[in-house]
C-alpha atoms as one frame of an Amber mdcrd trajectory, in Angstrom:
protein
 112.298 117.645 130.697 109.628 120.049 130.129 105.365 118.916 129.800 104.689
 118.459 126.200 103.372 121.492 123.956  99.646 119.876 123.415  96.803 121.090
 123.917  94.724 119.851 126.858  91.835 118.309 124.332  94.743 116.304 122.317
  96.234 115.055 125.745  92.486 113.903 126.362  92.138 112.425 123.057  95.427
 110.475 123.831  94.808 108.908 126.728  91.193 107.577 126.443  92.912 106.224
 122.895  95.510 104.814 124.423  94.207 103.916 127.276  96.912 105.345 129.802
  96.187 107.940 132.525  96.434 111.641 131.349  99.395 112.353 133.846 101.533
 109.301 131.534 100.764 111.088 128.590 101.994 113.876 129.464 105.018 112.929
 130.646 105.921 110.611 128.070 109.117 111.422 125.473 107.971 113.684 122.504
 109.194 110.605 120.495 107.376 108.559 121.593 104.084 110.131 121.803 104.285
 111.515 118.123 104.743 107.375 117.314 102.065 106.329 119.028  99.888 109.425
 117.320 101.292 108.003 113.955 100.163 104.012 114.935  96.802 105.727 116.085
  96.353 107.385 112.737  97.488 104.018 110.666  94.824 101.822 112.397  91.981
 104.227 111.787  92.404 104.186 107.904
């Protein structure tokens, strides 16, 4: 499987959100990144 296509400041973004080391981030499943992006964006509204 090939590293995500984000950009290094998003990846950043991610993990101090989500509290998970960079290197998990960017190995994670698209899938399952994009829903985490979408839960991040629910609770901030």
């Amino acid at each position: 499987m090939r590293p995500l296509q984000i950009s290094p400041e998003t990846a950043l973004k991610l993990s101090e959100k989500l509290n998970l080391p960079l290197e998990q981030i960017m190995h994670m499943p698209q899938h399952i990144l994009i829903q985490k992006m979408i839960e991040l964006e629910k609770e901030e509204k």
